[in-house]
Backbone as ProteinMPNN parsed JSONL, in Angstrom:
{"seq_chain_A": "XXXXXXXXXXXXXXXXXXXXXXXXXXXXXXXXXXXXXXXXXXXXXXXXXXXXXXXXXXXXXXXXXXXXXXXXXXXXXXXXXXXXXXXXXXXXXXXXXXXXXXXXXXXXXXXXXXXXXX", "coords_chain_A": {"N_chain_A": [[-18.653, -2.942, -7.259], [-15.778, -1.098, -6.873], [-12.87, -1.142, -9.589], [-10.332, -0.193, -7.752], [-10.83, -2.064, -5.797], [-11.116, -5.501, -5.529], [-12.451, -7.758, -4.314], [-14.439, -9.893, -1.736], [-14.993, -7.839, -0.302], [-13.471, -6.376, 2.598], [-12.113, -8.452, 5.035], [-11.709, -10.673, 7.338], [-8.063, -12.041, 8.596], [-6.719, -14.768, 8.475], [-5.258, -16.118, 11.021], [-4.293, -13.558, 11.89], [-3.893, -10.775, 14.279], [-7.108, -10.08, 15.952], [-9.178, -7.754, 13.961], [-7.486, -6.787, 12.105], [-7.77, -6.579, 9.018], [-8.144, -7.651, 5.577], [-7.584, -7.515, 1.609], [-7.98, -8.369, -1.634], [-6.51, -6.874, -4.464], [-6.764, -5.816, -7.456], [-5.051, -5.451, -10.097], [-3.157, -4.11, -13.221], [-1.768, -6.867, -14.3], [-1.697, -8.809, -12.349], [-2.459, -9.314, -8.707], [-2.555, -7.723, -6.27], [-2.297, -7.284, -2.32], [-4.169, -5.766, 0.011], [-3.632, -4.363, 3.443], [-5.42, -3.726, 6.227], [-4.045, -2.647, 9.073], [-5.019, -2.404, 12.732], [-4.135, -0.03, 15.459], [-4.499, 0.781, 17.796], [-5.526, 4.436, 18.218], [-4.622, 4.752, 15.502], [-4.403, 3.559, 12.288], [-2.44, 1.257, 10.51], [-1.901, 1.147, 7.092], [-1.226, -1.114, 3.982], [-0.118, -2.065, 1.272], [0.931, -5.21, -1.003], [2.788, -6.676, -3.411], [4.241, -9.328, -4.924], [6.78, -8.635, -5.084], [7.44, -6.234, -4.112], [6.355, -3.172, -1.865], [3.838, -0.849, -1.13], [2.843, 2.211, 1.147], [1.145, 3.418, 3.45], [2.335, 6.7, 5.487], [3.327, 6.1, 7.897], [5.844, 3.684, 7.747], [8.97, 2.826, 7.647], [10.667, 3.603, 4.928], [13.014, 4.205, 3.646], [14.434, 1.907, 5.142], [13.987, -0.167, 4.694], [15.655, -0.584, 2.256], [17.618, -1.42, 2.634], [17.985, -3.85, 2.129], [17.142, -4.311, -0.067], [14.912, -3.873, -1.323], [12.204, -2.735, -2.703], [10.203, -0.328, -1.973], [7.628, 2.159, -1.109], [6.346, 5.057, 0.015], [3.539, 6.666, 0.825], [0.849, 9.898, 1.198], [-2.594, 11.081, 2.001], [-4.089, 12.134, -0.683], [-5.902, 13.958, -0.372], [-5.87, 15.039, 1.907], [-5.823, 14.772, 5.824], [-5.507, 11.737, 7.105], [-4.058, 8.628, 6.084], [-6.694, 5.735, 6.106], [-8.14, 3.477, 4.667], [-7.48, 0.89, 2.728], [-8.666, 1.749, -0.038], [-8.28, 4.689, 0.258], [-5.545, 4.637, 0.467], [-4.586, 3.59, -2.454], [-5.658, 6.145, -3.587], [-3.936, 7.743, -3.037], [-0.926, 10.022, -2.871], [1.853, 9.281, -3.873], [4.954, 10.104, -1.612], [7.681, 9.433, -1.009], [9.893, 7.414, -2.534], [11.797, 4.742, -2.244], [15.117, 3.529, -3.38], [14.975, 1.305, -4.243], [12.469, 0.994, -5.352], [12.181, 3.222, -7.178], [14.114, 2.627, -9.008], [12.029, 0.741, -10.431], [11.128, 3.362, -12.126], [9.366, 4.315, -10.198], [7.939, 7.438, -9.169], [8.145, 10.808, -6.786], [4.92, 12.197, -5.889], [2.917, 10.707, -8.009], [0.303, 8.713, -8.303], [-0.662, 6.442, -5.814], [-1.853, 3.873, -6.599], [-0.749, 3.733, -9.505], [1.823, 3.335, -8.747], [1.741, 0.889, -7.484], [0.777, -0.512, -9.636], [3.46, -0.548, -10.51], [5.183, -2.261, -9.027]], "CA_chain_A": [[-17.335, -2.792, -6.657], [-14.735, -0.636, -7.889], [-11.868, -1.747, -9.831], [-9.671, -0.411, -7.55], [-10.114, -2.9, -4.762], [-11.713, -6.633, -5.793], [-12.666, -9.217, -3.119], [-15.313, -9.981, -1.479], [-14.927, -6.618, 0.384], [-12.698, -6.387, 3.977], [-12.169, -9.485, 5.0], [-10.395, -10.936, 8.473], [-7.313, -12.332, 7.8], [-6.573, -15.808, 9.261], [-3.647, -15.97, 11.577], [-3.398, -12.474, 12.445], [-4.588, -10.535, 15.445], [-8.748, -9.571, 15.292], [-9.224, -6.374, 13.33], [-6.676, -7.002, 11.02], [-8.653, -7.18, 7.204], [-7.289, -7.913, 4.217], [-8.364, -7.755, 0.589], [-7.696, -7.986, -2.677], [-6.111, -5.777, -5.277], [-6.433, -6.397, -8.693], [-3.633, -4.977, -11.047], [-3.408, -5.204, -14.891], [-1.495, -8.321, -14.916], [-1.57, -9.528, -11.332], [-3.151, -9.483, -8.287], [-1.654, -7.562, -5.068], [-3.018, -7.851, -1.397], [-4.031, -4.59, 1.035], [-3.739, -4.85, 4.506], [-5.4, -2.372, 7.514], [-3.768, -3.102, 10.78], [-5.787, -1.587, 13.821], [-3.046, 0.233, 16.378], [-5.162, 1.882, 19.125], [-5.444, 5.473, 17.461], [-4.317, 4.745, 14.26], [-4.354, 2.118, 11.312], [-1.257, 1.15, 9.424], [-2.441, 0.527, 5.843], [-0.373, -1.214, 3.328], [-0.826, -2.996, 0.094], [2.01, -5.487, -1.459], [3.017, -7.474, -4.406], [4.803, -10.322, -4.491], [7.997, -7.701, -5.12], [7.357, -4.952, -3.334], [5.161, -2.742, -0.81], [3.03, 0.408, -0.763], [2.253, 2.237, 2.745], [1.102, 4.845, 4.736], [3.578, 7.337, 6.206], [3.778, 5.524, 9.156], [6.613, 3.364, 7.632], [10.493, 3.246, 7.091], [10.823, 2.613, 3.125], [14.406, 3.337, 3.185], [15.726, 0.877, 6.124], [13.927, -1.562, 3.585], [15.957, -0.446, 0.915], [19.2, -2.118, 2.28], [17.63, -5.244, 1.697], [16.748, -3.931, -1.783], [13.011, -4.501, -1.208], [11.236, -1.892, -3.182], [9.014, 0.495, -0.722], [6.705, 3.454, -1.487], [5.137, 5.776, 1.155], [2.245, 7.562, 0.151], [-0.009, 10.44, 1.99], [-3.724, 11.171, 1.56], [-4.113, 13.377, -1.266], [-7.269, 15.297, 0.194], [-5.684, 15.737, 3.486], [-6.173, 13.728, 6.602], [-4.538, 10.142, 6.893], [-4.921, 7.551, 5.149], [-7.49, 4.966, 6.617], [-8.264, 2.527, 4.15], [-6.643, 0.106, 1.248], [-8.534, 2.581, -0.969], [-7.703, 5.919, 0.579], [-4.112, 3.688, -0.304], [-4.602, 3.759, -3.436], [-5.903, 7.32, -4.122], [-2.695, 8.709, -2.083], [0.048, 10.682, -3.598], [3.77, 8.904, -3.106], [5.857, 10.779, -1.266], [8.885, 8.734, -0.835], [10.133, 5.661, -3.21], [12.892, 3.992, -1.851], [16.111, 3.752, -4.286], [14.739, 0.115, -5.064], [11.309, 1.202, -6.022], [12.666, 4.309, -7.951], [14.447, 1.673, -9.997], [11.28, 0.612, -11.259], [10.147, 3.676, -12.397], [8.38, 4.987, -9.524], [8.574, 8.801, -8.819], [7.25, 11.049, -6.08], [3.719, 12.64, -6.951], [2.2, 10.135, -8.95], [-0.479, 7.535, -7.293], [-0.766, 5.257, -5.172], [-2.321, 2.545, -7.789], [0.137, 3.702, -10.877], [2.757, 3.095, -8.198], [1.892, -0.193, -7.112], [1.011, -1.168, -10.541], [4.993, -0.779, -11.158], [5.98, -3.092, -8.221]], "C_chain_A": [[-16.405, -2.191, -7.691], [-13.265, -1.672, -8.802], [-10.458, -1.49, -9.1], [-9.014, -1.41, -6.357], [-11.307, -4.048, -5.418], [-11.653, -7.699, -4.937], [-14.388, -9.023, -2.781], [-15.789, -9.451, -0.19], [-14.022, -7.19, 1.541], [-13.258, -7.718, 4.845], [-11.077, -9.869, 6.454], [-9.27, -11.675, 8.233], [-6.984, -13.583, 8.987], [-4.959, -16.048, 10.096], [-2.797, -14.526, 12.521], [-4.863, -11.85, 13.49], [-6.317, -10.083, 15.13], [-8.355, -8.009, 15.18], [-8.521, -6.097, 11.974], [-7.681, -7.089, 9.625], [-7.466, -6.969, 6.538], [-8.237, -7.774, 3.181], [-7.715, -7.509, -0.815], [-7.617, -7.368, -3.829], [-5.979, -6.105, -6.624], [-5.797, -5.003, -9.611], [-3.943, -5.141, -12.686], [-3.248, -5.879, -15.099], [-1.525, -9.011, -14.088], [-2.38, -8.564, -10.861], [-2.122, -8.986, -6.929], [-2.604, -7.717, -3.711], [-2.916, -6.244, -0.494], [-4.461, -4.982, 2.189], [-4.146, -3.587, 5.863], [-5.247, -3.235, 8.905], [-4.43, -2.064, 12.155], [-4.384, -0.952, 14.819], [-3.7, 1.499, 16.982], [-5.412, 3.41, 18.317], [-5.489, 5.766, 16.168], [-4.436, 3.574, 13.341], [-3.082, 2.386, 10.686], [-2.111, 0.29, 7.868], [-1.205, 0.438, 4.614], [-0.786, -2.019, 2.741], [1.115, -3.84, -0.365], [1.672, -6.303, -2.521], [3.603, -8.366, -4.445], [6.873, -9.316, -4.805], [8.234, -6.815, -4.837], [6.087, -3.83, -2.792], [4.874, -1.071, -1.099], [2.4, 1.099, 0.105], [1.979, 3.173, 2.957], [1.823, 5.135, 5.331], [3.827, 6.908, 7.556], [5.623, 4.482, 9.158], [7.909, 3.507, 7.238], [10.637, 3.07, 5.97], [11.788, 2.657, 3.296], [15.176, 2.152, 4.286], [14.805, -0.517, 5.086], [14.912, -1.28, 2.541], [17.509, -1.197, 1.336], [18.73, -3.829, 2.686], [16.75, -5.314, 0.238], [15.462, -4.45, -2.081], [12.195, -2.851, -1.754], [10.21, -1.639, -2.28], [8.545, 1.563, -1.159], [5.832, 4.094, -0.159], [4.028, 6.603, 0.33], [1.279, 8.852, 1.483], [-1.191, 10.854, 1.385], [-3.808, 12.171, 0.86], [-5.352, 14.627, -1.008], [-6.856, 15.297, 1.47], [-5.785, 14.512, 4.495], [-5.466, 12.307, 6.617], [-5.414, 9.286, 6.32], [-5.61, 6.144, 5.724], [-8.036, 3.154, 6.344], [-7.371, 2.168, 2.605], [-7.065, 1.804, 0.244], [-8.387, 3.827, -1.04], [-6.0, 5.89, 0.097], [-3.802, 4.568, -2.014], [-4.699, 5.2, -4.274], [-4.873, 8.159, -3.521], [-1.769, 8.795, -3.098], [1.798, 9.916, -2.807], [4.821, 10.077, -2.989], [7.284, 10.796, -1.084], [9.35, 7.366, -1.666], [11.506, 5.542, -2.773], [13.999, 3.752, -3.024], [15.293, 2.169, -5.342], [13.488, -0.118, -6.19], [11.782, 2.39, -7.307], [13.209, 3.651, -9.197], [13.951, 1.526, -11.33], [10.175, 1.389, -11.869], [9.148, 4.918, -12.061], [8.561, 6.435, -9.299], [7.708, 9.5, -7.879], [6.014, 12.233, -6.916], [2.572, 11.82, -7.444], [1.528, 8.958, -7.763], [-0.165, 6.682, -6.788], [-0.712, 3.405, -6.205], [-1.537, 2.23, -9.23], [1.491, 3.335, -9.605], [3.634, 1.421, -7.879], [1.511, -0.948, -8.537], [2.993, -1.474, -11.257], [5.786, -1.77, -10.482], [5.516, -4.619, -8.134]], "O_chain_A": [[-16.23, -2.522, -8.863], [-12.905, -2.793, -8.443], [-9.481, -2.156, -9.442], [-7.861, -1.636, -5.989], [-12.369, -3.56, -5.803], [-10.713, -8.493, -4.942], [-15.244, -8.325, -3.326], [-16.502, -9.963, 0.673], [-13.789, -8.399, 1.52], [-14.411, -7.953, 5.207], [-9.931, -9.436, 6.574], [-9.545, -12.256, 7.183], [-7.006, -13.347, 10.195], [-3.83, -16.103, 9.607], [-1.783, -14.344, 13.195], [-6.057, -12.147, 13.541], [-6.623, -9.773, 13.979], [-7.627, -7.296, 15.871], [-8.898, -5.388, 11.041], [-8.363, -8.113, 9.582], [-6.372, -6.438, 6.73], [-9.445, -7.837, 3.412], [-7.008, -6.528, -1.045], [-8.7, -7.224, -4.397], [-4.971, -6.737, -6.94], [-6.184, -3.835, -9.624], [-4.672, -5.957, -13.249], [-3.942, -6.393, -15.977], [-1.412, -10.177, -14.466], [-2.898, -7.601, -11.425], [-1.141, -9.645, -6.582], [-3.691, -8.259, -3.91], [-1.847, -5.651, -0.35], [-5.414, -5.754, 2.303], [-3.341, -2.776, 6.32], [-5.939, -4.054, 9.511], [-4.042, -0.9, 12.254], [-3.459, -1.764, 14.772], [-3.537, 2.702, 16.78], [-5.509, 2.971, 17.171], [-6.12, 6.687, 15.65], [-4.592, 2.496, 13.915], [-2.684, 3.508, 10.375], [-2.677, -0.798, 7.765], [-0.463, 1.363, 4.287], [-1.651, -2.788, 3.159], [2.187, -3.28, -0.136], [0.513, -6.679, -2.692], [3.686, -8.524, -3.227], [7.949, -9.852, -4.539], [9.294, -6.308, -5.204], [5.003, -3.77, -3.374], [5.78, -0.251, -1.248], [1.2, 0.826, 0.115], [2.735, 4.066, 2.574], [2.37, 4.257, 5.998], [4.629, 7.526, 8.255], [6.407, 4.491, 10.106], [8.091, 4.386, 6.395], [10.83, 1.861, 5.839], [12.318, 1.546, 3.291], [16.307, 1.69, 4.136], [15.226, -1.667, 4.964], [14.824, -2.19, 1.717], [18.368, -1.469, 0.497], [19.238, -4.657, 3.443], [15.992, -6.146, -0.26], [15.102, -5.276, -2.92], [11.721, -2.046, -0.952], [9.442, -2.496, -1.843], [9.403, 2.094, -1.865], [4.878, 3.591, 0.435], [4.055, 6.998, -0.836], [1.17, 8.456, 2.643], [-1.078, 11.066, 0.178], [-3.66, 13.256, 1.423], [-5.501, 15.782, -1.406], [-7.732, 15.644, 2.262], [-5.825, 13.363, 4.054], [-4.725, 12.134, 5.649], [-6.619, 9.138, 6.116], [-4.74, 5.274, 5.766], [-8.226, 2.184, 7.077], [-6.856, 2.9, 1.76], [-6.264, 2.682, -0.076], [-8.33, 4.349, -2.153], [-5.376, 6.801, -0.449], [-3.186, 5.542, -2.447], [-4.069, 5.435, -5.305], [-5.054, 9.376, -3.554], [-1.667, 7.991, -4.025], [2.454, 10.042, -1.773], [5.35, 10.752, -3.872], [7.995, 11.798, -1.011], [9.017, 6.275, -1.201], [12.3, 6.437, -3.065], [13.31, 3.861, -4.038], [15.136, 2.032, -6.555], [13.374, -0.812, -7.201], [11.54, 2.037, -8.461], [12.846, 4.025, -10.312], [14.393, 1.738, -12.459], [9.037, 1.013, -12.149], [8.554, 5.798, -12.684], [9.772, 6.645, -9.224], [6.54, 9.112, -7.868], [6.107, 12.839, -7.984], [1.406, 12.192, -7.312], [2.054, 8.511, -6.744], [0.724, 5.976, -7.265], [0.021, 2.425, -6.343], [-1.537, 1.194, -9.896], [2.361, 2.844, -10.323], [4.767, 0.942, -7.907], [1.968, -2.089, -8.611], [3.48, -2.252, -12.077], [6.83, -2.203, -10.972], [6.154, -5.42, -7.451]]}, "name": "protein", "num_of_chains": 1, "seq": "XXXXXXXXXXXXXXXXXXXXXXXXXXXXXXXXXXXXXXXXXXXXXXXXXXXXXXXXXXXXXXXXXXXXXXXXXXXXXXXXXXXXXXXXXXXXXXXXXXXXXXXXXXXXXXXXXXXXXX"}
């Protein structure tokens, strides 16, 4: 298993609707969580930290940002959407939210150097 996703691979997540997986993300100093939601057509894939989130262009980052919640969009850097946590990860951020920008983040740079900043 790679280092960029660590569990004990895609995993259902208790509580939430079937299809839903989860799994874990290990970080240099912590430990974040990626999440693929099924939605007929499409998946919403998003990874978080306990301080802030990393997503597929499906989401609003800035209407998070006036609750000063650090957000990052990202799109698949070989094309195509992004599918899984680690398609996530290998995606180019396109958007950081003023709160994420804060810490750092800029558009361009990965997915995984992204969410290592949040």
């Amino acid at each position: 298993m790679s280092n960029a996703t660590q569990a004990s691979g895609e995993n259902s997540v208790p509580g939430m609707p079937a299809g839903v997986t989860g799994e874990r993300i290990a970080l240099a100093d912590r430990e974040a969580r990626g999440f693929v939601i099924p939605l007929g057509p499409v998946d919403l894939v998003l990874a978080v930290t306990a301080s802030g989130m990393l997503c597929c262009g499906a989401f609003d980052v800035a209407a998070l940002d006036r609750f000063s919640y650090p957000a990052v969009k990202a799109k698949a850097s070989a094309g195509g959407s992004i599918a899984t946590v680690a398609d996530l990860l290998a995606a180019e951020v396109t958007v950081a939210n003023a709160a994420a920008a804060a810490r750092g983040i800029t558009v361009g740079m990965s997915g995984r150097d992204a969410l290592e900043l949040l």
